[in-house]
mmCIF file of the N, C-alpha and C atoms, coordinates in Angstrom:
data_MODEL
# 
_entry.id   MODEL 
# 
loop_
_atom_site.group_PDB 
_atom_site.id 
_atom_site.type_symbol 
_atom_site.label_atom_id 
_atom_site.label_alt_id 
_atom_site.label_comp_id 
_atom_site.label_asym_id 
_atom_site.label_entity_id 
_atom_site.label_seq_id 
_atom_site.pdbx_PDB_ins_code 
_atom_site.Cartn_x 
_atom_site.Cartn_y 
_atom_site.Cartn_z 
_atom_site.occupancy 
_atom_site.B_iso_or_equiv 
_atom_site.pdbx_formal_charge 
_atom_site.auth_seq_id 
_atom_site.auth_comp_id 
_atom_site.auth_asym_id 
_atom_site.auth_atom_id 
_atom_site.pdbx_PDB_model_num 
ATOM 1   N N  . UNK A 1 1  ? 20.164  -5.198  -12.571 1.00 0.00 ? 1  UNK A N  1 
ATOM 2   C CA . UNK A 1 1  ? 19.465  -6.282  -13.248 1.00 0.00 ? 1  UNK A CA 1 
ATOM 3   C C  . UNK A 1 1  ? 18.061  -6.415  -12.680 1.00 0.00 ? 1  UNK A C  1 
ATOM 4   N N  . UNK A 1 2  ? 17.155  -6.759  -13.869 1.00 0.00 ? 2  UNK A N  1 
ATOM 5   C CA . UNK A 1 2  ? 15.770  -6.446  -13.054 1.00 0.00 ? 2  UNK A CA 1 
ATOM 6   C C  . UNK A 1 2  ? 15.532  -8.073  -12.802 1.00 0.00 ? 2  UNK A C  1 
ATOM 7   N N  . UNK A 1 3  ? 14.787  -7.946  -11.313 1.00 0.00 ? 3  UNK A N  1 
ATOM 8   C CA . UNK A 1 3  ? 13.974  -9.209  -10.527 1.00 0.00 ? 3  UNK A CA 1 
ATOM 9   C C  . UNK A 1 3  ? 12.924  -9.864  -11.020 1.00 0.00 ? 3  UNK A C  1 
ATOM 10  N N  . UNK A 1 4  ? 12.432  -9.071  -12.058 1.00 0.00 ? 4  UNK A N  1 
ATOM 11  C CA . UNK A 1 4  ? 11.097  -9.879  -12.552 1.00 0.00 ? 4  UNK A CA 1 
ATOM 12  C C  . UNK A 1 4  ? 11.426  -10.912 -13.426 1.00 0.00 ? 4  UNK A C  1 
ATOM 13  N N  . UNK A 1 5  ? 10.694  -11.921 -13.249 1.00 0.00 ? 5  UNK A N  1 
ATOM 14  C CA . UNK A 1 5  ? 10.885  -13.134 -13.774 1.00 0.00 ? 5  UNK A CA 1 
ATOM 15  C C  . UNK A 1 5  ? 10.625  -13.124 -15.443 1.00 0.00 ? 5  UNK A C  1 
ATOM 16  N N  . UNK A 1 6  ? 12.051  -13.915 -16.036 1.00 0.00 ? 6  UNK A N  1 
ATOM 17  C CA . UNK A 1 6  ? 12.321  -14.123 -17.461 1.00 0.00 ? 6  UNK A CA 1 
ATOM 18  C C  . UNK A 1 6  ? 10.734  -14.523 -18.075 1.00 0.00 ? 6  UNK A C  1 
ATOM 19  N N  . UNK A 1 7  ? 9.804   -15.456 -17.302 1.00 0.00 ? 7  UNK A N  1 
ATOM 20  C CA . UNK A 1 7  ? 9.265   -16.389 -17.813 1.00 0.00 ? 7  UNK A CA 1 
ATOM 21  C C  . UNK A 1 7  ? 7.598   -15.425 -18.068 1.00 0.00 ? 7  UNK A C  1 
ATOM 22  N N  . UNK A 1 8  ? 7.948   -13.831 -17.718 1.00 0.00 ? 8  UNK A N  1 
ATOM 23  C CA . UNK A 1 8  ? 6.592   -13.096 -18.116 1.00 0.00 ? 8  UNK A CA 1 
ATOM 24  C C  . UNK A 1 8  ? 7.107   -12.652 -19.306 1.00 0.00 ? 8  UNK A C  1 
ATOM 25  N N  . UNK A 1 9  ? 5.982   -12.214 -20.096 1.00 0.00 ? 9  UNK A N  1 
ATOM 26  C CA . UNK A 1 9  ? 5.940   -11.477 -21.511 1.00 0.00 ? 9  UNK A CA 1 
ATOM 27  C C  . UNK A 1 9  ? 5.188   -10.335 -21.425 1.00 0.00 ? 9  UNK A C  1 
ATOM 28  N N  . UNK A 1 10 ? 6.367   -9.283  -20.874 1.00 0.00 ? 10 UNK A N  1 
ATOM 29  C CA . UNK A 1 10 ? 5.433   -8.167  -20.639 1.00 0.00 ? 10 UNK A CA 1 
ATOM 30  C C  . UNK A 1 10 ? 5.224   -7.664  -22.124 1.00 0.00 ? 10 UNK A C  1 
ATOM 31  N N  . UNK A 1 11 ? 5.500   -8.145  -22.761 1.00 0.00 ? 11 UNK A N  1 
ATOM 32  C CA . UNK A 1 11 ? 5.452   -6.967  -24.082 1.00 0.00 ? 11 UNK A CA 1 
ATOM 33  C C  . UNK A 1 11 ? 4.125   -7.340  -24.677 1.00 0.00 ? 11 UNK A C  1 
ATOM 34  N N  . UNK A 1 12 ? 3.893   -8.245  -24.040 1.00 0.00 ? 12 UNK A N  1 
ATOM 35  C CA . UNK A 1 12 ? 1.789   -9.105  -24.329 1.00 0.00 ? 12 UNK A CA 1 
ATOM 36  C C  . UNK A 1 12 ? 1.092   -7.414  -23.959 1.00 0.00 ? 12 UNK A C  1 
ATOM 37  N N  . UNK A 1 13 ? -0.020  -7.357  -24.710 1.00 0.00 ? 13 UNK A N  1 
ATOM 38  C CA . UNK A 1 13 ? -1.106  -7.042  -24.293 1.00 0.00 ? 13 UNK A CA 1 
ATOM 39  C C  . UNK A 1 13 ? -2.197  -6.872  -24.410 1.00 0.00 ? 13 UNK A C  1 
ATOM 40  N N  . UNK A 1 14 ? -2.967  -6.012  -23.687 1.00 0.00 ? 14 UNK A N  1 
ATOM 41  C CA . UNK A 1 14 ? -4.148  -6.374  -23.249 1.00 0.00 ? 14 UNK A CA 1 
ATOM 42  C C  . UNK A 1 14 ? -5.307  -6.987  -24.086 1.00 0.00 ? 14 UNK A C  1 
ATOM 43  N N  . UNK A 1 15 ? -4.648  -6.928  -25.682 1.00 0.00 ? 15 UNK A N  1 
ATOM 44  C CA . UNK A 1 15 ? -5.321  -7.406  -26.835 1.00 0.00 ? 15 UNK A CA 1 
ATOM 45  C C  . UNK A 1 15 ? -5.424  -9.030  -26.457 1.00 0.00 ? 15 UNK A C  1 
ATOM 46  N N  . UNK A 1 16 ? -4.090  -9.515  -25.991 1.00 0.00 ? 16 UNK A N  1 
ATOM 47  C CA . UNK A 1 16 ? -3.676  -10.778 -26.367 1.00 0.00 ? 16 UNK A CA 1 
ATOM 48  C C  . UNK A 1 16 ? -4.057  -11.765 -24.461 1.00 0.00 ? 16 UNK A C  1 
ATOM 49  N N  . UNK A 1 17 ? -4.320  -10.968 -24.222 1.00 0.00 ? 17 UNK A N  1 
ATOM 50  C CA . UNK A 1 17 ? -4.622  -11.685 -22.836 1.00 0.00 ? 17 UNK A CA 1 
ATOM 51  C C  . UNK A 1 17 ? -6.369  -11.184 -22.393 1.00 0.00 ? 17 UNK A C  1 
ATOM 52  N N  . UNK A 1 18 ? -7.020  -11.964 -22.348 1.00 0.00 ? 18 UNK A N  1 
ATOM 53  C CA . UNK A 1 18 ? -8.457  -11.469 -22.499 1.00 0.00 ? 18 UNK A CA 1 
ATOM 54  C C  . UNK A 1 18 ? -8.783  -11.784 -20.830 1.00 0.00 ? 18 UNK A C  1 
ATOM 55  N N  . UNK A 1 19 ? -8.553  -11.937 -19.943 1.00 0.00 ? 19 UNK A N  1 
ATOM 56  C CA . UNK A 1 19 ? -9.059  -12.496 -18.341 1.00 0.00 ? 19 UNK A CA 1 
ATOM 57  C C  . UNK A 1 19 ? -9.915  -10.829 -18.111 1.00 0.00 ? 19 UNK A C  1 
ATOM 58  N N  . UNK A 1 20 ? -11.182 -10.941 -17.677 1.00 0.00 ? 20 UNK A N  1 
ATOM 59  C CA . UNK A 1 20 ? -11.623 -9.838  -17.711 1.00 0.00 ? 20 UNK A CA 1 
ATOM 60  C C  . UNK A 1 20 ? -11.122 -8.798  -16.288 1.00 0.00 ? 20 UNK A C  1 
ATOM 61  N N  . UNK A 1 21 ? -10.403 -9.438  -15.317 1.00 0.00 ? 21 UNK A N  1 
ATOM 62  C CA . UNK A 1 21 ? -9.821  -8.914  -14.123 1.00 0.00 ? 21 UNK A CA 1 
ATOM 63  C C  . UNK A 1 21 ? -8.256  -9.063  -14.238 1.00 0.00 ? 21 UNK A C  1 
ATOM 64  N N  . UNK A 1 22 ? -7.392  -8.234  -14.636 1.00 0.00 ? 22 UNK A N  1 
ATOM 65  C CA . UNK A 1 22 ? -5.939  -8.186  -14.594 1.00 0.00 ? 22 UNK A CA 1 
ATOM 66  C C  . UNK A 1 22 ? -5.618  -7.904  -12.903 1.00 0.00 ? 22 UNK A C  1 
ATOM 67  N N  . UNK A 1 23 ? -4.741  -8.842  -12.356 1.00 0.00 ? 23 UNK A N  1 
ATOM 68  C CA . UNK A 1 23 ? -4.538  -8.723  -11.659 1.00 0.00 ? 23 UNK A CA 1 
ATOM 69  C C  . UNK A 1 23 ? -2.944  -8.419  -11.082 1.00 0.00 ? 23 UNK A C  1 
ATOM 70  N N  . UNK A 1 24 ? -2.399  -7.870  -10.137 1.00 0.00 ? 24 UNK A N  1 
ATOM 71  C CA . UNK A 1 24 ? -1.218  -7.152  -10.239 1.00 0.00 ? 24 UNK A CA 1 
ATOM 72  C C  . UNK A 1 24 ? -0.231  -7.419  -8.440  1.00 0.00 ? 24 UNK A C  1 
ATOM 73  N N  . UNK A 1 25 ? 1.465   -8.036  -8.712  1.00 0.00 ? 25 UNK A N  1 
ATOM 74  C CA . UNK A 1 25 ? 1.338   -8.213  -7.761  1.00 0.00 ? 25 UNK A CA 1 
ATOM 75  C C  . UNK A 1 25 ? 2.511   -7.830  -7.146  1.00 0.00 ? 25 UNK A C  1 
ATOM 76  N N  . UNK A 1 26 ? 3.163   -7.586  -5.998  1.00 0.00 ? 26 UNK A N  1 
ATOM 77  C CA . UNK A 1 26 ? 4.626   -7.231  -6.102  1.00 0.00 ? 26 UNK A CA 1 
ATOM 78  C C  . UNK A 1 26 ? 4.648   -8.238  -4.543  1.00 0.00 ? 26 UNK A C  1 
ATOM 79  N N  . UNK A 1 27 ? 6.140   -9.126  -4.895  1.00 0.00 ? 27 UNK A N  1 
ATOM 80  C CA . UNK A 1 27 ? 6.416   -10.241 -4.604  1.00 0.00 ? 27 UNK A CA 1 
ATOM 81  C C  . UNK A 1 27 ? 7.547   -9.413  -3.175  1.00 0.00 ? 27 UNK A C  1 
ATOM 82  N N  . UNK A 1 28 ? 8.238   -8.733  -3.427  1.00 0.00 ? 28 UNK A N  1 
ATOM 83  C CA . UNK A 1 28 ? 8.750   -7.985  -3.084  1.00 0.00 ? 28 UNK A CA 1 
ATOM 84  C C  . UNK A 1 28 ? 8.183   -6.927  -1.567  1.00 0.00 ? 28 UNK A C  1 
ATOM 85  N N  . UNK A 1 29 ? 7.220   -6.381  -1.937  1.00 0.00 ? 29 UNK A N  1 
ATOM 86  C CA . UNK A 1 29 ? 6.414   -5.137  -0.958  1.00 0.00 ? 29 UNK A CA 1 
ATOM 87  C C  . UNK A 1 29 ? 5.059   -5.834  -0.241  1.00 0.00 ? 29 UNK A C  1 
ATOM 88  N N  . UNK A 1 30 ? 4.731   -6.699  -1.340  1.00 0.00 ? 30 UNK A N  1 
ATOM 89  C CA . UNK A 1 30 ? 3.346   -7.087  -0.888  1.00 0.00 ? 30 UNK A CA 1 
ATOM 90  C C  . UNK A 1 30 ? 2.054   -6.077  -1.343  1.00 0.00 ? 30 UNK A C  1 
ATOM 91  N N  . UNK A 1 31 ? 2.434   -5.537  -2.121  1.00 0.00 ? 31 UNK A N  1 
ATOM 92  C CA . UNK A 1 31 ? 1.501   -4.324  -2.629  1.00 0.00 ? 31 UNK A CA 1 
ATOM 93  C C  . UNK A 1 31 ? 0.735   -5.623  -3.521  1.00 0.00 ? 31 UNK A C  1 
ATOM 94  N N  . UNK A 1 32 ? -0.696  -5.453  -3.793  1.00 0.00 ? 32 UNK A N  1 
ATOM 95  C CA . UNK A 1 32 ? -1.379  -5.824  -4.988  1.00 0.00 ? 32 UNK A CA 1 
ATOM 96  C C  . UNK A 1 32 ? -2.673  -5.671  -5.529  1.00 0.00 ? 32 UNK A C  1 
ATOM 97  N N  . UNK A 1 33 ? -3.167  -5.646  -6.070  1.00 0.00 ? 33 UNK A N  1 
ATOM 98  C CA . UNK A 1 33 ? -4.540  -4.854  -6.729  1.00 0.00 ? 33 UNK A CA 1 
ATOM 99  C C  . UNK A 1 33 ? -5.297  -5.939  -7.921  1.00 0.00 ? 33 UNK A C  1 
ATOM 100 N N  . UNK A 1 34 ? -6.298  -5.487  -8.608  1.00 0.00 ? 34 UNK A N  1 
ATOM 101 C CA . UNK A 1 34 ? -7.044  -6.127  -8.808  1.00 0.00 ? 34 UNK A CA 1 
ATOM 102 C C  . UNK A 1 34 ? -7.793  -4.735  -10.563 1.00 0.00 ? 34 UNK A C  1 
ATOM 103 N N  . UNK A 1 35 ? -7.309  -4.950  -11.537 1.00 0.00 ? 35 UNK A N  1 
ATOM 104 C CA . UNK A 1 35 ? -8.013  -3.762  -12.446 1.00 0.00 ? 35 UNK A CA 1 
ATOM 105 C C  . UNK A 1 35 ? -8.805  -4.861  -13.756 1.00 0.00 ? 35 UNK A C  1 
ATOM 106 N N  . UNK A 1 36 ? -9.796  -4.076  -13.751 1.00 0.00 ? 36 UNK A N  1 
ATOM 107 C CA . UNK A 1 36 ? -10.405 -4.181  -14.655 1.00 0.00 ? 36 UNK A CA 1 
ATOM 108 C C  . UNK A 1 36 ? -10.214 -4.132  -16.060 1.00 0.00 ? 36 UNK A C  1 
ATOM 109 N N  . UNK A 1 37 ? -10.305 -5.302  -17.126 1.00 0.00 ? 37 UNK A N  1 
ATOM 110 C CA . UNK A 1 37 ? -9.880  -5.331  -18.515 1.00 0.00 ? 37 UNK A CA 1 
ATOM 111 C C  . UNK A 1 37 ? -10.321 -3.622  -19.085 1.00 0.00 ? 37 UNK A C  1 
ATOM 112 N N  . UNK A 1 38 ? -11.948 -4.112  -19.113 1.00 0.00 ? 38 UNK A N  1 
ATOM 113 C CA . UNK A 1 38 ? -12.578 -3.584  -19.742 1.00 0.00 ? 38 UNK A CA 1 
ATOM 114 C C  . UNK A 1 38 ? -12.040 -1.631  -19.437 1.00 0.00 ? 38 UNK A C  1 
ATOM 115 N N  . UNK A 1 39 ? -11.989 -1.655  -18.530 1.00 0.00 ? 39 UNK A N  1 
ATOM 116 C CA . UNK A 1 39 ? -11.643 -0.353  -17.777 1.00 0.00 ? 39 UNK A CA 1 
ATOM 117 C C  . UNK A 1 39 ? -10.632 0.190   -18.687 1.00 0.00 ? 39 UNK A C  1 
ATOM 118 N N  . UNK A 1 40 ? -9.697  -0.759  -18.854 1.00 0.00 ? 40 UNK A N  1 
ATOM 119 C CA . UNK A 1 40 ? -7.755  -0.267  -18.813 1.00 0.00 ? 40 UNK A CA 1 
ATOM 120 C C  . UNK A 1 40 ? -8.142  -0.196  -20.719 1.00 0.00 ? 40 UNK A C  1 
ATOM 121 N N  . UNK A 1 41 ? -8.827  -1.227  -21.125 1.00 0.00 ? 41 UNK A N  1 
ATOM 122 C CA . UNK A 1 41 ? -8.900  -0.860  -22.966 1.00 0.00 ? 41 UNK A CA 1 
ATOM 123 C C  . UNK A 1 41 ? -9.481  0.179   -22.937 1.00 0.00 ? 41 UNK A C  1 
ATOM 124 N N  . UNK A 1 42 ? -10.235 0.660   -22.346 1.00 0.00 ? 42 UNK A N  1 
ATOM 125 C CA . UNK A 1 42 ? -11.225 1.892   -22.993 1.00 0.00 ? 42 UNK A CA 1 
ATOM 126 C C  . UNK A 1 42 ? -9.985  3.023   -22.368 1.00 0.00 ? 42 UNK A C  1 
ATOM 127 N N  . UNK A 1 43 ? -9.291  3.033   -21.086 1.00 0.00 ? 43 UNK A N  1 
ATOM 128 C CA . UNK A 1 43 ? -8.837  4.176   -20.795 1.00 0.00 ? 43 UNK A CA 1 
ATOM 129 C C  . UNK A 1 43 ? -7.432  4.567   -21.833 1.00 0.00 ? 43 UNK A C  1 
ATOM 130 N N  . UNK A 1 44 ? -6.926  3.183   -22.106 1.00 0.00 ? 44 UNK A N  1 
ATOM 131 C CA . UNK A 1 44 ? -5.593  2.829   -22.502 1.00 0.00 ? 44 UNK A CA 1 
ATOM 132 C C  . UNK A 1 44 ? -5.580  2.909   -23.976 1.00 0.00 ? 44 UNK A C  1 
ATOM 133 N N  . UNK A 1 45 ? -6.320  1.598   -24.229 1.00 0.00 ? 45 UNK A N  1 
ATOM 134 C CA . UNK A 1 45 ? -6.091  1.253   -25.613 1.00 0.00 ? 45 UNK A CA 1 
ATOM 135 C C  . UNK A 1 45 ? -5.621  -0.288  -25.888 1.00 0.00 ? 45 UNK A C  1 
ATOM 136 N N  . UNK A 1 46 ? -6.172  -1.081  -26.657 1.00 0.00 ? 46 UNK A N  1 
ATOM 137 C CA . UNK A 1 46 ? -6.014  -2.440  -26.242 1.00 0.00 ? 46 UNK A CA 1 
ATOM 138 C C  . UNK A 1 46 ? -4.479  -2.934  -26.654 1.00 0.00 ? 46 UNK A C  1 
ATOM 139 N N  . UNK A 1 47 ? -3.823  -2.021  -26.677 1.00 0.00 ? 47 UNK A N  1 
ATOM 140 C CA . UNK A 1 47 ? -2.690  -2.158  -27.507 1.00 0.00 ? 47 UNK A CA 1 
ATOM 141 C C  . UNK A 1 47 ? -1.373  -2.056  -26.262 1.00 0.00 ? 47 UNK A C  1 
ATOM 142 N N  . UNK A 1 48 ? -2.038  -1.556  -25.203 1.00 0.00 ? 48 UNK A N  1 
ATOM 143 C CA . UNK A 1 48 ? -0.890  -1.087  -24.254 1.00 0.00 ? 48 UNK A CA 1 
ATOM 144 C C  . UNK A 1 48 ? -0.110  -2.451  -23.489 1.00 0.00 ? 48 UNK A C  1 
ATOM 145 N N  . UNK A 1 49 ? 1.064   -2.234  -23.791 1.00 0.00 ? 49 UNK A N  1 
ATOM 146 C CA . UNK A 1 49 ? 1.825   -3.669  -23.055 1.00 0.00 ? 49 UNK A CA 1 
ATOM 147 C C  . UNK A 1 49 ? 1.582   -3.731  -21.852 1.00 0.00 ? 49 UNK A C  1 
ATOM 148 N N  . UNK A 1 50 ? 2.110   -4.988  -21.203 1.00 0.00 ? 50 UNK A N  1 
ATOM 149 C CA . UNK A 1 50 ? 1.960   -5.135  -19.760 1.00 0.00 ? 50 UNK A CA 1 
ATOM 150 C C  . UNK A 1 50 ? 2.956   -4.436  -19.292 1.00 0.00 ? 50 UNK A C  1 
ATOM 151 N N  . UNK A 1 51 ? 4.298   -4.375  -20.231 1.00 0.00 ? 51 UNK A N  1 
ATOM 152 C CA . UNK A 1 51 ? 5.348   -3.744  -19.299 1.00 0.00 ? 51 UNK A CA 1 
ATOM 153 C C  . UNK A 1 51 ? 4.483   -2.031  -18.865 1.00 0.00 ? 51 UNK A C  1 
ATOM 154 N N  . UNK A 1 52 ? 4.130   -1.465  -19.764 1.00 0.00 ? 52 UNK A N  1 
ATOM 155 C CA . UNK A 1 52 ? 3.703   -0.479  -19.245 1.00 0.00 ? 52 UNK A CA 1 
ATOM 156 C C  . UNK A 1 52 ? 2.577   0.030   -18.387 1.00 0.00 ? 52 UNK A C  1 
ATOM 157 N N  . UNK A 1 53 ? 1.621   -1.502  -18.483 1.00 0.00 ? 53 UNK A N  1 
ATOM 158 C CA . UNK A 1 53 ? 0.866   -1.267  -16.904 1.00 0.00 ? 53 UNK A CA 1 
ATOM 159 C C  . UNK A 1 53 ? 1.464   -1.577  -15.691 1.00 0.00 ? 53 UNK A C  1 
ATOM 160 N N  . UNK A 1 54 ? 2.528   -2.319  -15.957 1.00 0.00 ? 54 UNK A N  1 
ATOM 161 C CA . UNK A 1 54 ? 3.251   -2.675  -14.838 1.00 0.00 ? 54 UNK A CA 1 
ATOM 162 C C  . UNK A 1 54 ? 3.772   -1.256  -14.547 1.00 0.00 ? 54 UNK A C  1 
ATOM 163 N N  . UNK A 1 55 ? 4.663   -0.416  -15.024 1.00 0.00 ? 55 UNK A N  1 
ATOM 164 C CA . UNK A 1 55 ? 5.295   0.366   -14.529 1.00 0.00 ? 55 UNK A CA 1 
ATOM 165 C C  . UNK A 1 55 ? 3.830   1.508   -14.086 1.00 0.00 ? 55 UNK A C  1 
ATOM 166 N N  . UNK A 1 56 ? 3.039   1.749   -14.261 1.00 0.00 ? 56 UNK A N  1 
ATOM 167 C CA . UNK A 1 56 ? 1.816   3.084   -13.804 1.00 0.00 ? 56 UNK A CA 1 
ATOM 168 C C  . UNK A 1 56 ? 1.015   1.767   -12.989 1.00 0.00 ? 56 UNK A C  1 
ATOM 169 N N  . UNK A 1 57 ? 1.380   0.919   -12.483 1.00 0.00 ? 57 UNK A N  1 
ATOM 170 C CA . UNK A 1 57 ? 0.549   0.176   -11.031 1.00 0.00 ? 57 UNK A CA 1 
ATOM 171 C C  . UNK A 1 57 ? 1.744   0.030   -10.161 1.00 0.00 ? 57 UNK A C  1 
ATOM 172 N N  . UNK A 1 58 ? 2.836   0.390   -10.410 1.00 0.00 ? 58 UNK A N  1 
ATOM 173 C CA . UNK A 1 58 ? 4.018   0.721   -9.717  1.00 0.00 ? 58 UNK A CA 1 
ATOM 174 C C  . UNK A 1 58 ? 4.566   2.138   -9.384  1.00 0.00 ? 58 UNK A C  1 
ATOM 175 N N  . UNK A 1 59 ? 3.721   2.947   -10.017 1.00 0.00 ? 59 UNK A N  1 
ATOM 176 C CA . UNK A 1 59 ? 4.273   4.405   -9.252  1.00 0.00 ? 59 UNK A CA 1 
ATOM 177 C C  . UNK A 1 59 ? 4.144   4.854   -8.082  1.00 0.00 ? 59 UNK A C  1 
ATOM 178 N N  . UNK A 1 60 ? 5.492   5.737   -7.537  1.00 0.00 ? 60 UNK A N  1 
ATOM 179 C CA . UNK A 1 60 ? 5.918   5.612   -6.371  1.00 0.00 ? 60 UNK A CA 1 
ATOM 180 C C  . UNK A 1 60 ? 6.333   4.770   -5.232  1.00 0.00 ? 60 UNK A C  1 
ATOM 181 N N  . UNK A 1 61 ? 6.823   3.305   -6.404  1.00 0.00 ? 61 UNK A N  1 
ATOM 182 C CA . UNK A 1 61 ? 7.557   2.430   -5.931  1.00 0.00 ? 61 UNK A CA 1 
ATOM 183 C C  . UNK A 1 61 ? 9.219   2.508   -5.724  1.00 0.00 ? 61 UNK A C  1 
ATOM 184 N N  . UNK A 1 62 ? 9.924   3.014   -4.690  1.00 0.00 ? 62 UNK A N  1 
ATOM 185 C CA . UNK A 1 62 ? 11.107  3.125   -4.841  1.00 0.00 ? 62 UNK A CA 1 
ATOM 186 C C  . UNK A 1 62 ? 12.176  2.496   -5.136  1.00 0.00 ? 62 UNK A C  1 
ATOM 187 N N  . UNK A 1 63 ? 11.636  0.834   -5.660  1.00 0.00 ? 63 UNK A N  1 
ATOM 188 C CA . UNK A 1 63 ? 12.531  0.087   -6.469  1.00 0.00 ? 63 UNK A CA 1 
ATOM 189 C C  . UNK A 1 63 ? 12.581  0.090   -7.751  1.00 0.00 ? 63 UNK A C  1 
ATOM 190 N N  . UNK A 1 64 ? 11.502  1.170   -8.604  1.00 0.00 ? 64 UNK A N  1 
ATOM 191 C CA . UNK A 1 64 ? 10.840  0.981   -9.564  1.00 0.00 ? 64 UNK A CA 1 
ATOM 192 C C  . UNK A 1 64 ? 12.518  1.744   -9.991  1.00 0.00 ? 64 UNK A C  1 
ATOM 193 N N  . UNK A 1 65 ? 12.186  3.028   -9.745  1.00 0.00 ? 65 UNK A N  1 
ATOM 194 C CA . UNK A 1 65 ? 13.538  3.622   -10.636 1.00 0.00 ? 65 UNK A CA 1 
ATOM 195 C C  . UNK A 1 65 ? 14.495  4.006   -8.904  1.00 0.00 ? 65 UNK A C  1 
ATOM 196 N N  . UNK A 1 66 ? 15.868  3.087   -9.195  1.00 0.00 ? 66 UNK A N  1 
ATOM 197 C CA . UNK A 1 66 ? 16.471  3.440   -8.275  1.00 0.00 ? 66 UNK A CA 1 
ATOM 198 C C  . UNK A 1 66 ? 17.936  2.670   -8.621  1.00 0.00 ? 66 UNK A C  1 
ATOM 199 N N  . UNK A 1 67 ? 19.407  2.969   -8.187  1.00 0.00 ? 67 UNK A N  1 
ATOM 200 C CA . UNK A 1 67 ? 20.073  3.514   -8.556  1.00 0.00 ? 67 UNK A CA 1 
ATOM 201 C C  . UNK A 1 67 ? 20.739  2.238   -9.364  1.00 0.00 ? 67 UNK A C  1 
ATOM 202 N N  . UNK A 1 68 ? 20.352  0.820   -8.900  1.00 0.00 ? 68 UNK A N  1 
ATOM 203 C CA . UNK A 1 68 ? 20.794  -0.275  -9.288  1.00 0.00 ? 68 UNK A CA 1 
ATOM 204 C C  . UNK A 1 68 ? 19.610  -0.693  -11.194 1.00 0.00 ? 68 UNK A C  1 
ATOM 205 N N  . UNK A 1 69 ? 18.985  -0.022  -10.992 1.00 0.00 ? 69 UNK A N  1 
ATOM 206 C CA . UNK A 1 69 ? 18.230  -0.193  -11.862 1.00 0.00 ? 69 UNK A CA 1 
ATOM 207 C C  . UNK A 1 69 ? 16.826  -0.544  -11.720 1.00 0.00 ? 69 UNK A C  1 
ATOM 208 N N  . UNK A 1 70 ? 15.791  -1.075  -12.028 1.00 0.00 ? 70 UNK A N  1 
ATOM 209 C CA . UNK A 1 70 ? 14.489  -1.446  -11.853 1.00 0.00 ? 70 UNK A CA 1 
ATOM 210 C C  . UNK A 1 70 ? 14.338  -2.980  -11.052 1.00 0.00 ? 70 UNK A C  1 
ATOM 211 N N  . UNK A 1 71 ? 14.108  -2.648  -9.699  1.00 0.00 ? 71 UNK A N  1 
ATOM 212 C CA . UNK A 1 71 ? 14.666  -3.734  -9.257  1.00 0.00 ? 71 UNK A CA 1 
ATOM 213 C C  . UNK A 1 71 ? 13.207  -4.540  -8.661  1.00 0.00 ? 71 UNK A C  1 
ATOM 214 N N  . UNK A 1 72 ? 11.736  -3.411  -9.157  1.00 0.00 ? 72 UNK A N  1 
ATOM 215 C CA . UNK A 1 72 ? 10.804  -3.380  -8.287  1.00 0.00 ? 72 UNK A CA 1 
ATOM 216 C C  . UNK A 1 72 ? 10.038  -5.098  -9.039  1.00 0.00 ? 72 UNK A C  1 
ATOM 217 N N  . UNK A 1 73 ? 9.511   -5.500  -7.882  1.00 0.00 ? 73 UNK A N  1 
ATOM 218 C CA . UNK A 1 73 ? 9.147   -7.418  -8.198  1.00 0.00 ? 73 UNK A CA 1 
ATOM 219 C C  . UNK A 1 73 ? 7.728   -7.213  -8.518  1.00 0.00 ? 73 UNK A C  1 
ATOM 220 N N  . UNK A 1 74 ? 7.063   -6.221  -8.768  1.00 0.00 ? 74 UNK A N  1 
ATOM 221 C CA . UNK A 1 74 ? 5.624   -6.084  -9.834  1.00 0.00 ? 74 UNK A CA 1 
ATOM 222 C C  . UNK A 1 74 ? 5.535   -7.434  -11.097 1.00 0.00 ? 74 UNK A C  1 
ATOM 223 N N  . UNK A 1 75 ? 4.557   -7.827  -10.898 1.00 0.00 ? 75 UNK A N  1 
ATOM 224 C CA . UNK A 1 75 ? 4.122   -9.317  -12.202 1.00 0.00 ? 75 UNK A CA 1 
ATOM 225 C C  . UNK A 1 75 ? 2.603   -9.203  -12.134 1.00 0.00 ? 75 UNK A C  1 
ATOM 226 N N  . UNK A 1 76 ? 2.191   -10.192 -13.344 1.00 0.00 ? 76 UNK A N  1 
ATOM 227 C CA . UNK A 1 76 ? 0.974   -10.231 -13.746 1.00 0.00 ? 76 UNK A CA 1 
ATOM 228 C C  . UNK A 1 76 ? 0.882   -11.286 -13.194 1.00 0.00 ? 76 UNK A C  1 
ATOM 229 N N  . UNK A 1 77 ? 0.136   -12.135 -12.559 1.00 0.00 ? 77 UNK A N  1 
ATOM 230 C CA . UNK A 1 77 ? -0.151  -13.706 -12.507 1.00 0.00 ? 77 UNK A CA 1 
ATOM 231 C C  . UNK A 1 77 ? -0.601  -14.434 -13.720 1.00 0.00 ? 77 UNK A C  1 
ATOM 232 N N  . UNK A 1 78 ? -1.635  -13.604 -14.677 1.00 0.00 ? 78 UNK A N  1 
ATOM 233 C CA . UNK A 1 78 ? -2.518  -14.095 -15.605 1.00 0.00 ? 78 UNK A CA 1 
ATOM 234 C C  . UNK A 1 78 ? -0.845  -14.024 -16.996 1.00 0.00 ? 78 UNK A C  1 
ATOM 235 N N  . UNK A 1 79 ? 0.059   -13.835 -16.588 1.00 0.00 ? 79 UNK A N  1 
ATOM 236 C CA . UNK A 1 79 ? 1.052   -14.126 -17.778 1.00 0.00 ? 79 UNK A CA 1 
ATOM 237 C C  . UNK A 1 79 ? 2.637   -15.165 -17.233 1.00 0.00 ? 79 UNK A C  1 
ATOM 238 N N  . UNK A 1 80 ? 2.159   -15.274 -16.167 1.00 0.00 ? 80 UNK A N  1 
ATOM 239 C CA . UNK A 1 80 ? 2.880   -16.581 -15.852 1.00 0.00 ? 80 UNK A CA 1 
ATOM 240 C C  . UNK A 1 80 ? 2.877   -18.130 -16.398 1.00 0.00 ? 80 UNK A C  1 
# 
């Protein structure tokens, strides 16, 4: 069962959330970063969900895929 909280909408994106600094956080590791809107539409596409920036600002997280399932605590703040 995954840890990330019911109350995000990863399936939002980057269309629908305009903060020009997405910021990224894992509650869990303490890992967190700081990306650029403008950056991620032009590389991405304004269309790309959060779930799927979440999972490529989580690679080589070993909770990400592991045997219980996706257990890794990666969130957006700006979709809380």
């Amino acid at each position: 069962m995954s840890q990330v909280s019911s109350s995000l909408d990863l399936t939002a994106t980057l269309r629908q959330v305009r903060a020009p600094m997405i910021s990224v956080e894992c509650r869990l590791c303490g890992r967190k970063g700081t990306f650029d809107r403008a950056v991620l539409v032009k590389k991405h596409g304004a269309n790309i969900t959060f779930a799927r920036l979440r999972r490529m600002a989580a690679m080589g997280c070993d909770k990400l895929i592991s045997e219980d399932g996706d257990r890794c605590g990666a969130s957006f703040p700006c979709l809380d």
